[in-house]
N, C-alpha and C positions, 0 to 999 in steps of 0.2 A: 629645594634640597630637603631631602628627610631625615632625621636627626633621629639614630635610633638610641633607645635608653637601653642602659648595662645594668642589668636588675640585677641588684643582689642576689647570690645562690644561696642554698640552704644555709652552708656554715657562715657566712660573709652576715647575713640575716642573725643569726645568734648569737654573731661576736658583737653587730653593732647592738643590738636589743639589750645585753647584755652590760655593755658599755655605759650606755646611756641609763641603764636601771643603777647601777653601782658608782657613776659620777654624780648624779642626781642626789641618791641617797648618804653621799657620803657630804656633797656639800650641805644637803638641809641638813644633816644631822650636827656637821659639825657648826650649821648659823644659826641653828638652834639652840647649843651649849654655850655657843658665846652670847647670843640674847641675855639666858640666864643666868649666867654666871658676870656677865662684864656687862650688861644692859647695853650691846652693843650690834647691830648688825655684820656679818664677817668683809661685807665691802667696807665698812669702816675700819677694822681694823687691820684691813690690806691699806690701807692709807696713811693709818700712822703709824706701821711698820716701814713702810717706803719711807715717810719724814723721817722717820726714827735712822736710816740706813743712810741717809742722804748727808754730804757734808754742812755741817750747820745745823742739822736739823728740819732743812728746808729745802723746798723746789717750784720751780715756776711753775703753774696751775696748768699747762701743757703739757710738762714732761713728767707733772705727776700725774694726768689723765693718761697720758701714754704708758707709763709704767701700772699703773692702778687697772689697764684694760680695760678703760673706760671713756663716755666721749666726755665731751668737755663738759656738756651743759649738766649731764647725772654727777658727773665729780664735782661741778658750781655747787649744785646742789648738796651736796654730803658734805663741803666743805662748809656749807650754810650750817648745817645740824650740829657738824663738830664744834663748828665757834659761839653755837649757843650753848655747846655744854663747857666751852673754855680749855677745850683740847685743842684748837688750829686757831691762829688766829691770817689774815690778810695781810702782808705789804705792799704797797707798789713796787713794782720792780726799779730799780735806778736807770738802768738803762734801755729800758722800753715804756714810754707812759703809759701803754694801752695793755700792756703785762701787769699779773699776780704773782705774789709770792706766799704761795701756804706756809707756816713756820709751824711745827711741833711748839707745842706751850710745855714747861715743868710738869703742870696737869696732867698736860696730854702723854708725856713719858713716862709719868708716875702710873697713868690709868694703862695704858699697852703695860710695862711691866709688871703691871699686878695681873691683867687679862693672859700673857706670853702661858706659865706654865700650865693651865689648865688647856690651855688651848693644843700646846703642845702633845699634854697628854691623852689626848683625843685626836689629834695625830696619829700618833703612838700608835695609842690603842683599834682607832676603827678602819687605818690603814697597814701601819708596817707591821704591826702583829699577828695579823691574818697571810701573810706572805713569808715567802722561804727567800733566805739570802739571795738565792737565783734570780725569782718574780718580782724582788725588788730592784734585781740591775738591769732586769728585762721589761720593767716600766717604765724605767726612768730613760733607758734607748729610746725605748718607744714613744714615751712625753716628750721627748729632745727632738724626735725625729720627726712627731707629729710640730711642735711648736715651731721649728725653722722652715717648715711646708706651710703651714699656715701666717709664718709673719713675712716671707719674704716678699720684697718689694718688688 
């Protein structure tokens, strides 16, 4: 059986070119702002925002790999860095022995809320500013649209 490929057409080619030039550059720009301003890579601080959101302040190192879009062993890992700078620390979970539990530290909420407004503002500024009220609800269909095509089970 011959499997034929559905080549991108001209404009299908430009949007995705496109896409990927302006995703790209928006996330290194903005995990480069947070390097220097919070000494932080941006998947770390997609980590202790998730603690930060989570009841407790805490989540079992699972469902915050799942939440963080990340596999287990890369979040092991990042949750290793953060406990050496005293922002996450490990519990055993109570009712799984072979379970973790990440907890946000004082540190670790003091260091995300001082890192949140600049970050935000580079938000702001390298995304929703560049956009007309319209472009922003026709992103955000389209991130909704795209993100439930690509999670579902």
């Amino acid at each position: 059986m011959v499997v034929m490929t559905r080549w991108l057409n001209p404009d299908e080619q430009r949007t995705w070119r496109a896409y990927l030039t302006a995703s790209r550059a928006l996330m290194d720009t903005l995990d480069r702002e947070l390097q220097r301003d919070a000494g932080m890579p941006h998947a770390y601080y997609e980590i202790l925002v998730r603690l930060s959101e989570a009841p407790g302040r805490q989540l079992r190192m699972s469902d915050l790999a799942e939440a963080a879009n990340s596999s287990r062993s890369r979040l092991s890992h990042a949750v290793a860095r953060l406990e050496a700078a005293g922002w996450v620390r490990r519990e055993d979970c109570p009712t799984d022995r072979r379970g973790q539990i990440a907890v946000l530290t004082d540190d670790g909420f003091a260091t995300l809320a001082a890192a949140a407004p600049g970050h935000v503002e580079g938000v702001r500024r390298h995304l929703f500013d560049a956009l007309s009220p319209a472009q922003i609800d026709q992103l955000r269909r389209i991130s909704e649209t795209l993100a439930e095509h690509l999670t579902r089970s």
